[in-house]
Backbone bond lengths (Angstrom), bond angles and torsions (degrees), N, CA, C in turn:
res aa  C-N    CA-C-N  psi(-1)  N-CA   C-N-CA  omega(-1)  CA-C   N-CA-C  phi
1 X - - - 1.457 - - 1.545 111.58 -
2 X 1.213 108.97 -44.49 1.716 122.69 -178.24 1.824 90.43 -48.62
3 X 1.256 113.60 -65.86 1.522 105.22 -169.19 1.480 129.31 -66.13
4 X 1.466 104.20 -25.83 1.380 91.84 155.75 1.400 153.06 -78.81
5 X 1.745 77.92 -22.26 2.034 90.73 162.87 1.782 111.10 -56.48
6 X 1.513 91.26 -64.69 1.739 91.93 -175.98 1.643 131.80 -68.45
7 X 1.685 106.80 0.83 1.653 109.30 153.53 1.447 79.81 -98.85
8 X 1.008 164.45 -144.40 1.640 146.44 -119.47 1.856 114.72 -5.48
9 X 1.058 116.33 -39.06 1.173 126.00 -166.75 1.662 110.23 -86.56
10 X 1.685 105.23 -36.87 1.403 112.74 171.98 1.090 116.25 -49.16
11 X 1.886 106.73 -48.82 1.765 116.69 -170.93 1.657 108.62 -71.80
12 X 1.447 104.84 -8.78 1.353 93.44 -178.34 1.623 122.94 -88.15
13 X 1.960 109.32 -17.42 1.002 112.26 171.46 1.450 113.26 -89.77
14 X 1.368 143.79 -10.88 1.093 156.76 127.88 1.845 108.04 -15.00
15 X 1.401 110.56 -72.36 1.231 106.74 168.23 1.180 123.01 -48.55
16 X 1.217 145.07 -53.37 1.781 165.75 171.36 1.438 89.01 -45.81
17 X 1.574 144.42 -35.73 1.186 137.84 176.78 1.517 130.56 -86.17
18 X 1.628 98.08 -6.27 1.650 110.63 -166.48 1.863 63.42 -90.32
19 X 1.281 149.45 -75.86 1.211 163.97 -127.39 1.505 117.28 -69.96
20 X 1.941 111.29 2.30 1.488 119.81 178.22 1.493 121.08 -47.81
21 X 1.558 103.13 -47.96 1.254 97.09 -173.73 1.548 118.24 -61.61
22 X 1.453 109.97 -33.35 1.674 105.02 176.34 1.418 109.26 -85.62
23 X 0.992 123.26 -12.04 1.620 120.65 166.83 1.794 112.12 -59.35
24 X 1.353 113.30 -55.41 1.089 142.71 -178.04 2.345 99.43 -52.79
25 X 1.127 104.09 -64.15 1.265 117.47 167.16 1.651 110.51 -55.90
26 X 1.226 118.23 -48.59 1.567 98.04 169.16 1.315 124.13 -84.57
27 X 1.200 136.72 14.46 1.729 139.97 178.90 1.824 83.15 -106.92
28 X 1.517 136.01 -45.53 1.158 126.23 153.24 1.451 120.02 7.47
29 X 1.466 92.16 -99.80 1.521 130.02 -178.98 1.524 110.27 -50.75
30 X 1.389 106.66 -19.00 1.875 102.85 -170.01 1.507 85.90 -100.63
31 X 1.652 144.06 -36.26 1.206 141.09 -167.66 1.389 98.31 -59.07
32 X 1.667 108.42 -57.24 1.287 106.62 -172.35 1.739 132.24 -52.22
33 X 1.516 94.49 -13.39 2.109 101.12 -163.21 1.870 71.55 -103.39
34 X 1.276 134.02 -40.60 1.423 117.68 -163.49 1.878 102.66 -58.64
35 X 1.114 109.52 -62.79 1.300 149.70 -170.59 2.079 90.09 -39.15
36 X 1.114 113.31 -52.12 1.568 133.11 -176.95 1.929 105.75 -75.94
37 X 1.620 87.02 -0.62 2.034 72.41 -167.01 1.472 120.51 83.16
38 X 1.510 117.99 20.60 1.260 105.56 -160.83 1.822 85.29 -115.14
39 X 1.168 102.00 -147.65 1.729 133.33 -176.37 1.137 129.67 -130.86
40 X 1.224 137.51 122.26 1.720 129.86 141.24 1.156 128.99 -45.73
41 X 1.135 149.16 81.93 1.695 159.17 176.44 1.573 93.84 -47.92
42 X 0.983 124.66 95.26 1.791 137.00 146.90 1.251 111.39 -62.47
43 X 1.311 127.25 98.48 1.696 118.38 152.94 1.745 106.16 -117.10
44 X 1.480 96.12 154.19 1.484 108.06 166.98 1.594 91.57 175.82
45 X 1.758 84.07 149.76 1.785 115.32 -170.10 1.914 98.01 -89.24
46 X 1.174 108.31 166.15 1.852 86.86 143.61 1.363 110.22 97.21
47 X 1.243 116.81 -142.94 1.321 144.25 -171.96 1.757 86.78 -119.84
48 X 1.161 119.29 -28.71 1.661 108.40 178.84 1.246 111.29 -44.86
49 X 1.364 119.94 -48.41 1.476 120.85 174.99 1.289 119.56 -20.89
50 X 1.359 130.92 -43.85 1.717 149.72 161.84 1.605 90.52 -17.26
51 X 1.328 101.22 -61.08 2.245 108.72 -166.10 1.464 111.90 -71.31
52 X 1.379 102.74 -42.66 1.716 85.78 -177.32 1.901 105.38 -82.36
53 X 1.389 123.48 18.43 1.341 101.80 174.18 1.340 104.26 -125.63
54 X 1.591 124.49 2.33 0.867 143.58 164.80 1.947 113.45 -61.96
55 X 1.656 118.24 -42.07 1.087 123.35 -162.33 1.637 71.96 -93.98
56 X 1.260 144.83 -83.84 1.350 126.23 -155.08 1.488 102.17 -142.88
57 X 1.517 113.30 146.30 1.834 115.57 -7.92 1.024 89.39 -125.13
58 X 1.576 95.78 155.55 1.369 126.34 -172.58 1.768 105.02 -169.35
59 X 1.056 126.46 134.89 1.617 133.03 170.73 1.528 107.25 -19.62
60 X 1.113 133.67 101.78 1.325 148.52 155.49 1.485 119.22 122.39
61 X 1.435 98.83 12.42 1.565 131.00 158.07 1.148 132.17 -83.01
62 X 2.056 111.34 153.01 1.327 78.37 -169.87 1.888 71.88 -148.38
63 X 1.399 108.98 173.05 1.132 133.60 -167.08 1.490 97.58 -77.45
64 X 2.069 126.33 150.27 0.834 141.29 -177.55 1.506 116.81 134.70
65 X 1.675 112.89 -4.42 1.524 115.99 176.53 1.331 104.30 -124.90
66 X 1.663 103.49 166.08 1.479 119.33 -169.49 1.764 102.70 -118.50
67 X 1.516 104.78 97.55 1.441 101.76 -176.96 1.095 114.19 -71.99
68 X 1.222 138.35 113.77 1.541 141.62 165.63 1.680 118.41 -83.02
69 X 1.066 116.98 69.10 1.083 116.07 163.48 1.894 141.51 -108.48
70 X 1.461 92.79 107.03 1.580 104.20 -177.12 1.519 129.91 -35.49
71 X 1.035 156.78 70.32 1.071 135.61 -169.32 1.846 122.11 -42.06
72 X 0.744 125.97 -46.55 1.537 158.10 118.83 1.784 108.39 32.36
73 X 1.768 90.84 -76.08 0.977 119.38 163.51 1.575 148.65 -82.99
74 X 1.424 87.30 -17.42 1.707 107.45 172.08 1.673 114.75 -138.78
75 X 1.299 104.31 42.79 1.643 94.28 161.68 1.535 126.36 -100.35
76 X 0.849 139.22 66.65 1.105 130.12 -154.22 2.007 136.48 -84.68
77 X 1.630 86.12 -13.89 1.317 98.54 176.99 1.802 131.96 -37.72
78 X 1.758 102.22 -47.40 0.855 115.41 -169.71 2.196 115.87 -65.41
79 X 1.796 76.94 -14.14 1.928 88.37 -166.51 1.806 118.87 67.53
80 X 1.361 103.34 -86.64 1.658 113.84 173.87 1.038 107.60 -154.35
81 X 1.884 101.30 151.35 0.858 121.97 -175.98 1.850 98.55 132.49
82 X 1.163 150.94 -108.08 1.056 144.52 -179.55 1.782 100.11 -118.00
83 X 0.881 107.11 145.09 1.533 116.08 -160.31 1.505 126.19 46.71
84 X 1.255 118.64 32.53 1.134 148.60 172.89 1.286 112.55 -58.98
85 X 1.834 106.27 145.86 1.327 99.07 177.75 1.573 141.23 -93.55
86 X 1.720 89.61 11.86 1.451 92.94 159.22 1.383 113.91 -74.09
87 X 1.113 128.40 -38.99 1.489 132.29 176.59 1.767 108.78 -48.17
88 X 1.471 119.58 -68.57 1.074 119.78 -173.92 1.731 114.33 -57.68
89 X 1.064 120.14 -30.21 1.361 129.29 -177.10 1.799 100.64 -65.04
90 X 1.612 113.22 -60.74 1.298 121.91 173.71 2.187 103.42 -43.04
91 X 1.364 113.61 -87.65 1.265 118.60 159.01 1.736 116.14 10.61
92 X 1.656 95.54 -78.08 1.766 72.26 177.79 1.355 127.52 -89.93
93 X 1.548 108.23 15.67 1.767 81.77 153.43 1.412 117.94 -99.08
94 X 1.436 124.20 32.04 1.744 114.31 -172.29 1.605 85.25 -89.15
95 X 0.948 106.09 151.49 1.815 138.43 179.15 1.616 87.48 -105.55
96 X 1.568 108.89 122.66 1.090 139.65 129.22 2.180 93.36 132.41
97 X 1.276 82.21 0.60 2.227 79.32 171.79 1.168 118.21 -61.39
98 X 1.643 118.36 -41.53 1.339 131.22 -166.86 1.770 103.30 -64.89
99 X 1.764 118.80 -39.39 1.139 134.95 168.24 1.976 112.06 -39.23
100 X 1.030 103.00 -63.80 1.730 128.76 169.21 1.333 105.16 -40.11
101 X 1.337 117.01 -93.51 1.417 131.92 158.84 1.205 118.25 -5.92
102 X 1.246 122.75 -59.91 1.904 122.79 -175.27 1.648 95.92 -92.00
103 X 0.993 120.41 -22.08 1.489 116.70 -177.94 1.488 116.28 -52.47
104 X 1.359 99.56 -17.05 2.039 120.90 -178.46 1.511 101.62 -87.49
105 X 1.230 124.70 13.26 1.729 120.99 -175.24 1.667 98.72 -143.30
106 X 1.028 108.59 152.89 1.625 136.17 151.94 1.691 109.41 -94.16
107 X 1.265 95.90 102.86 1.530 98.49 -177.80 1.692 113.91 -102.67
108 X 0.806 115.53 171.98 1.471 106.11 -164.36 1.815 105.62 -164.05
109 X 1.367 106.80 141.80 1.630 110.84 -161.37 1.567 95.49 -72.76
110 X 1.093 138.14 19.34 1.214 120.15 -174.99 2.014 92.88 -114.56
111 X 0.777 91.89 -7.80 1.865 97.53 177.18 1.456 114.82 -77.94
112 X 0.994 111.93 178.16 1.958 119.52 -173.43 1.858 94.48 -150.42
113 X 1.425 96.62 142.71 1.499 110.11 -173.96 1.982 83.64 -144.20
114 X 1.701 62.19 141.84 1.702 92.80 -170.15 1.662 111.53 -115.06
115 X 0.976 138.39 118.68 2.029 119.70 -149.09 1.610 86.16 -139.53
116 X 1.490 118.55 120.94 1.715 117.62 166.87 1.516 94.49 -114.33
117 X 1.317 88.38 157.34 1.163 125.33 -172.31 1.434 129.14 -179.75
118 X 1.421 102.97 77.78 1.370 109.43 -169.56 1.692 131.83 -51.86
119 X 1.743 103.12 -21.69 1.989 102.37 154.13 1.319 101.24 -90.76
120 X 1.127 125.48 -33.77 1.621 124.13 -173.08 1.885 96.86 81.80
121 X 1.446 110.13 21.89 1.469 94.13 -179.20 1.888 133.02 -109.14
122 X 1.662 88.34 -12.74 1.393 119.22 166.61 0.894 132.31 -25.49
123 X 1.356 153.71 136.21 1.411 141.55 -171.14 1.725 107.46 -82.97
124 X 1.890 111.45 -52.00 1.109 126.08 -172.40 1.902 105.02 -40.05
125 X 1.416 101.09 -69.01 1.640 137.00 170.17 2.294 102.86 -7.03
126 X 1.498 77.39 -70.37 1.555 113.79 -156.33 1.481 84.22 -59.77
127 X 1.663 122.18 -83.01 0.913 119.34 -148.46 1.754 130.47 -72.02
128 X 1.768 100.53 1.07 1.048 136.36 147.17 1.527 114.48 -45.29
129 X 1.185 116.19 -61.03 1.505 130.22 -171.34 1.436 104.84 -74.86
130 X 1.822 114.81 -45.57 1.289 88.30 172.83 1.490 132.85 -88.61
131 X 1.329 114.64 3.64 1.636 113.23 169.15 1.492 113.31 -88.92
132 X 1.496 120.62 -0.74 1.431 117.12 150.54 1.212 121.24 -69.83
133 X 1.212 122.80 -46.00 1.513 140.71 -174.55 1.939 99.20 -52.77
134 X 1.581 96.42 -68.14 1.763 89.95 177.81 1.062 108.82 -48.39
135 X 1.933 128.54 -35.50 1.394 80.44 -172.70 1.481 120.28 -121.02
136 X 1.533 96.70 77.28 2.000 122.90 178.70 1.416 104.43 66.29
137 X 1.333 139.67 13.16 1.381 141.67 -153.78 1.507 92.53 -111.97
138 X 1.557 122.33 112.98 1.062 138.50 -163.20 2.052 83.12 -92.18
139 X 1.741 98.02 135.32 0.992 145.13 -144.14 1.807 94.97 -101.70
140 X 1.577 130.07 129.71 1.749 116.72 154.80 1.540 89.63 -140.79
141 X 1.097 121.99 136.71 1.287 153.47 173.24 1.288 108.65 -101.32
142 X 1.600 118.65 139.82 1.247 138.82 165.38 1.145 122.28 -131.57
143 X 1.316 113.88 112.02 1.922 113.22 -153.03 1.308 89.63 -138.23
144 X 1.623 105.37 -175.28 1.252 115.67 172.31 1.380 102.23 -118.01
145 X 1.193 130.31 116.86 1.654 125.84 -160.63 1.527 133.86 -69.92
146 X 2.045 93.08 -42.12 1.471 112.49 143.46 1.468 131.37 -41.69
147 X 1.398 100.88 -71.74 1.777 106.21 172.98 1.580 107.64 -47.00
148 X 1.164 108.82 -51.76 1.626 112.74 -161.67 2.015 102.05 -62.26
149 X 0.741 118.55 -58.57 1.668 129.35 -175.49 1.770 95.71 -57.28
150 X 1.469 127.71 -48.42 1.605 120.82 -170.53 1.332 91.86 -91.35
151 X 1.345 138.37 47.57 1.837 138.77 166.18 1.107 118.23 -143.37
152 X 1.367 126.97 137.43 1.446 118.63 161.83 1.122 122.14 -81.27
153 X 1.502 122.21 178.55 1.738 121.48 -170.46 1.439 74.65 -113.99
154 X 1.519 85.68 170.85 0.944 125.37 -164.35 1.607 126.47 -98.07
155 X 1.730 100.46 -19.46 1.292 112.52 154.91 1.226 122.02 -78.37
156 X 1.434 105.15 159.67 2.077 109.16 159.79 1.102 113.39 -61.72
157 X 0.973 139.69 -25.63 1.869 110.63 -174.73 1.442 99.65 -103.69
158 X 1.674 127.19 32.13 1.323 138.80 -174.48 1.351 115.67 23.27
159 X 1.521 109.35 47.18 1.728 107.61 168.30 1.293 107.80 -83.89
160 X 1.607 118.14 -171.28 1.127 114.17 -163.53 1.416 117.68 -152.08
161 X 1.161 140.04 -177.31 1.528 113.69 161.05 1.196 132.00 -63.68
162 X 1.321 119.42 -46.65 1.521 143.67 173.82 2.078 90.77 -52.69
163 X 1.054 122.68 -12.10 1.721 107.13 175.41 1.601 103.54 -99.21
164 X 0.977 104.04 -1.89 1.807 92.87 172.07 1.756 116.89 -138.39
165 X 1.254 94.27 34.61 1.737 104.21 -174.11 2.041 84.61 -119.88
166 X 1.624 86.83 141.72 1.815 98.60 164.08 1.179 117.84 -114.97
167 X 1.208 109.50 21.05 1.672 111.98 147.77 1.797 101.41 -158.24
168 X 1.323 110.30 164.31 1.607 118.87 -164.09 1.938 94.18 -125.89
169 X 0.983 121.82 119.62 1.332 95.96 147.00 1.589 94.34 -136.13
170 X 1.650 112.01 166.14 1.202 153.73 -140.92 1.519 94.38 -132.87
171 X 2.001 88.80 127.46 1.437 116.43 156.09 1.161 105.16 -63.65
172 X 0.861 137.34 -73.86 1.316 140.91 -153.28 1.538 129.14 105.98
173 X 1.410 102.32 9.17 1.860 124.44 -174.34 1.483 98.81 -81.76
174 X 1.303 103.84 148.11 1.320 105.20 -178.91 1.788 99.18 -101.48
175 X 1.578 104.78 167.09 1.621 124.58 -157.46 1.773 94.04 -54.24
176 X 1.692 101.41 124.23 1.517 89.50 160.49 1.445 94.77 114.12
177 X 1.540 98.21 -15.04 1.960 109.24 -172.02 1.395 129.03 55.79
178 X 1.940 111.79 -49.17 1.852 110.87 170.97 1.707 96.07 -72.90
179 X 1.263 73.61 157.56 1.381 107.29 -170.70 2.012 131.56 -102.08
180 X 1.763 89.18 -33.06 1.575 111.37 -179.04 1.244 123.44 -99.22
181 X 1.853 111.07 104.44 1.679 84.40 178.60 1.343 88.50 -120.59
182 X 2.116 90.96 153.85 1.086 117.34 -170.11 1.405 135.75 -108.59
183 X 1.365 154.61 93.01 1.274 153.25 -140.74 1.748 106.80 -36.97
184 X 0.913 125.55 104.26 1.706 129.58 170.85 1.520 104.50 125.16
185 X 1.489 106.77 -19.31 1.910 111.04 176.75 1.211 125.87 -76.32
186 X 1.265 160.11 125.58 1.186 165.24 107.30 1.583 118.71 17.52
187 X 1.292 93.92 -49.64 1.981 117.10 -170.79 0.809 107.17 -102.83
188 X 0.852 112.60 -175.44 1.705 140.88 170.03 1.644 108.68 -119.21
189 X 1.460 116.23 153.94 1.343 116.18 -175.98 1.683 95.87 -139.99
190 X 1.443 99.34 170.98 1.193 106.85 167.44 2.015 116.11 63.75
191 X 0.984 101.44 80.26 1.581 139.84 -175.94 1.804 103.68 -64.62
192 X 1.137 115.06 132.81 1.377 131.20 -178.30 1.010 132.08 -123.46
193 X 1.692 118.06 -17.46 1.549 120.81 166.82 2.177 127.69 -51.43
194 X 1.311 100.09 -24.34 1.225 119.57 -179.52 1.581 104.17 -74.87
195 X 1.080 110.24 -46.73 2.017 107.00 167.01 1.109 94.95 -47.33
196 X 1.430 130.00 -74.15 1.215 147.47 -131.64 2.003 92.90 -64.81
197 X 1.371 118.41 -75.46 0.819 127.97 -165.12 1.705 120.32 -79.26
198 X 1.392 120.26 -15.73 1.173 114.63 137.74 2.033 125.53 -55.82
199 X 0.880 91.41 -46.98 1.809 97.21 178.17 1.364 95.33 -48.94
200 X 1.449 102.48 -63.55 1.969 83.54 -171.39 1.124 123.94 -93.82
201 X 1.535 118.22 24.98 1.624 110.58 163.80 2.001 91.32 -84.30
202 X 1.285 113.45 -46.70 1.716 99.68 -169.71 1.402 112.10 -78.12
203 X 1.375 113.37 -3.75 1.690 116.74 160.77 1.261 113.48 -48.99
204 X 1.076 112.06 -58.95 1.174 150.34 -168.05 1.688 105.97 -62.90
205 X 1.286 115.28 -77.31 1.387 124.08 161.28 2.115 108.29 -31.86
206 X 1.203 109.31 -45.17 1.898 91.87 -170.68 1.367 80.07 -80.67
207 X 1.192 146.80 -74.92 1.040 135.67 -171.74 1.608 120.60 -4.62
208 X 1.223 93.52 -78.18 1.982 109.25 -172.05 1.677 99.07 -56.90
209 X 1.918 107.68 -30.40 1.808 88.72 -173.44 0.962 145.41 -97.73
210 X 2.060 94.61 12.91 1.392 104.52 159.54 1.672 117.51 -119.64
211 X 1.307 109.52 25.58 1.449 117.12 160.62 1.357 111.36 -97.78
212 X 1.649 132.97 -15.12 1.377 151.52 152.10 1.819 94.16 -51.41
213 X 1.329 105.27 -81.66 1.713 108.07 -170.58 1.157 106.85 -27.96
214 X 1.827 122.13 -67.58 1.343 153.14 -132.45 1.999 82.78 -73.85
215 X 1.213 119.32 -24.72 1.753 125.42 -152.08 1.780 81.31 -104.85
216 X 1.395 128.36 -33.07 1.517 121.54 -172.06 1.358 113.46 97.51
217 X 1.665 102.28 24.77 1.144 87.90 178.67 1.884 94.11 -141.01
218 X 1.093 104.82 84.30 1.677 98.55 -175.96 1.657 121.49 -56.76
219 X 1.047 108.15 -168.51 1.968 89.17 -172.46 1.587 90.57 -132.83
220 X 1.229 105.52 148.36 1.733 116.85 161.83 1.157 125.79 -44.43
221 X 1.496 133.61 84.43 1.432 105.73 173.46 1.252 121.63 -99.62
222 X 1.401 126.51 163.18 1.255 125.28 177.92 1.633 106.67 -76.37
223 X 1.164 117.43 100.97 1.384 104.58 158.21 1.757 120.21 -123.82
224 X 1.405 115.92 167.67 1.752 142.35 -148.67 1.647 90.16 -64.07
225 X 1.147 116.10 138.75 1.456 112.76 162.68 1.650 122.82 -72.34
226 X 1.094 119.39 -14.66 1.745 125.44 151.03 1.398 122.74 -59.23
227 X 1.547 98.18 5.72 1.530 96.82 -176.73 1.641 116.73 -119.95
228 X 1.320 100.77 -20.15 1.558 125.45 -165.56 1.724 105.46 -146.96
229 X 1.360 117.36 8.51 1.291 114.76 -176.82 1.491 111.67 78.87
230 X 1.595 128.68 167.42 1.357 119.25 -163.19 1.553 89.30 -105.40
231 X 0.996 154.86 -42.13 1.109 158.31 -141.67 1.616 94.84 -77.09
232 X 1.600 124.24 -65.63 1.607 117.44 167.18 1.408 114.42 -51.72
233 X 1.164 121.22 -66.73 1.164 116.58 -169.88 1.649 112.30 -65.96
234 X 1.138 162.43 27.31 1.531 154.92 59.23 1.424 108.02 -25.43
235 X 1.353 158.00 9.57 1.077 150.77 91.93 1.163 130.51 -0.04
236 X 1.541 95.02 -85.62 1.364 110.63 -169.28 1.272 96.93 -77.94
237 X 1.285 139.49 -58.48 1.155 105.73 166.93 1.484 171.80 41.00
238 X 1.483 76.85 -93.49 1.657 113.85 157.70 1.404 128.52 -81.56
239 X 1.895 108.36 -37.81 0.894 89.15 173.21 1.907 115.11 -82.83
240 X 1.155 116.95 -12.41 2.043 113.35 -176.26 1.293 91.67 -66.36
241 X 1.871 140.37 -52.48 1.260 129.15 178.75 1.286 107.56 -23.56
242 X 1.915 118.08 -70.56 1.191 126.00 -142.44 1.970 110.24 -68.61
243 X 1.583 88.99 -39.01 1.025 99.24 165.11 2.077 130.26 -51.86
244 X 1.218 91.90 -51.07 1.325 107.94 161.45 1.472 119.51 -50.34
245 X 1.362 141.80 -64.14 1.647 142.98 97.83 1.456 97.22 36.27
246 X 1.119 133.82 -99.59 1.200 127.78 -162.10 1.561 127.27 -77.76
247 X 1.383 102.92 -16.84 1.524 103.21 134.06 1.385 161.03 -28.67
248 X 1.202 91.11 -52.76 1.587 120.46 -163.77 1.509 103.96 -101.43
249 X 1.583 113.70 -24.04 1.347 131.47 178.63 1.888 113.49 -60.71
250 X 1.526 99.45 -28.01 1.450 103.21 -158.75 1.404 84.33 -95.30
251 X 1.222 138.09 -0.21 1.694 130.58 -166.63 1.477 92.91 -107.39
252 X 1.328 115.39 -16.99 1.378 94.39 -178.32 1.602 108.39 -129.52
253 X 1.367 120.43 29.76 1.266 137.44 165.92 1.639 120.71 -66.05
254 X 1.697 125.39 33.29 1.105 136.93 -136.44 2.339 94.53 -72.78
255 X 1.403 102.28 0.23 1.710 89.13 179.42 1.674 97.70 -84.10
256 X 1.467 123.25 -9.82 1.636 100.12 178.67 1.611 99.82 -104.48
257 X 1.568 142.94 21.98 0.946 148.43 161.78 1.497 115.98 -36.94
């Protein structure tokens, strides 16, 4: 079983590699809103959450995105019972949360929003993507392309994520996301969109952090004090927080609105 997950997993980074050139095009678009003083808008419902905390922060990260993450929508530990995941599952399909949610930012067309959604069929997801879009905020989606095309949305006019994103890239998981089926099982186990879409959030990340350098302006990353000693690296640290800090400051600066 081990080997078939991880040749499943091979073909999935294989895919993430046919996908350079749009990888390459979305660290673009994020250089350019960093580069301007702006932000990366991280949203995801779900288990997506995995991607937007994956790009920041975490050790080999670096400050310039706005993690949006719901608790709401992505707690899942508890399962059921109060913060349960029938609740959160219900949650993102209500129409008009995603409205709420961004209503806590000053967004601005010079920014880039990044929206996963591995069916791409969600209500929360979608309508996320499209109140970036109104407002001039060029759109990258991370879906699963299979799943997403064999699903319906979840809205009435059956749009989807992939209808309000200006660029698409692909996990590469096939419909249904697990991957392993097993003689006596029903299901399938063992889920693959998370390879998929981790790979190209840090694709993505070297990408953007040497078009930052290449601009003269390298980016903070968090890195291990076994690597740089502990004394810098609690440094830096402090300083990508602060930096981060002054980020987040201009999104919620609502007197120059």
């Amino acid at each position: 079983m081990t080997d078939q997950y991880l040749d499943k997993c091979l073909a999935i980074i294989e895919s993430v590699r046919a996908q350079s050139d749009d990888i390459r095009t979305a660290a673009a678009w994020c250089a350019q809103s960093i580069l301007h003083e702006r932000v990366v808008h991280m949203f995801a419902s779900g288990h997506s959450r995995i991607m937007v905390e994956e790009m920041w922060p975490r050790y080999g990260s670096f400050p310039g995105f706005n993690p949006i993450v719901e608790l709401s929508l992505t707690f899942h530990n508890l399962v059921v019972g109060a913060n349960g995941q029938r609740q959160a599952m219900f949650l993102e399909n209500v129409s008009g949360l995603a409205e709420r949610i961004l209503r806590n930012f000053i967004v601005h067309q010079n920014d880039t929003a990044m929206v996963i959604s591995s069916s791409g069929t969600n209500i929360v997801p979608i309508e996320m993507a499209e109140l970036f879009q109104k407002n001039k905020i060029k759109v990258i989606a991370i879906i699963t392309n299979q799943h997403s095309q064999a699903s319906e949305s979840k809205r009435e006019d059956g749009k989807k994520l992939s209808d309000f994103a200006d660029l698409i890239l692909d996990t590469g998981a096939p419909i249904g996301d697990a991957m392993i089926y097993i003689d006596g099982m029903e299901s399938p186990v063992a889920p693959g969109s998370t390879i998929g879409g981790v790979a190209i959030i840090n694709s993505i990340k070297a990408e953007l952090a040497q078009l930052l350098t290449q601009h003269g302006k390298p980016p903070t990353a968090l890195v291990a004090g076994n690597i740089v000693g502990r004394e810098k690296a609690i440094a830096i640290f402090e300083a990508a927080y602060d930096e981060h800090a002054l980020n987040m400051s201009r999104l919620y600066n609502f007197s120059k609105k």
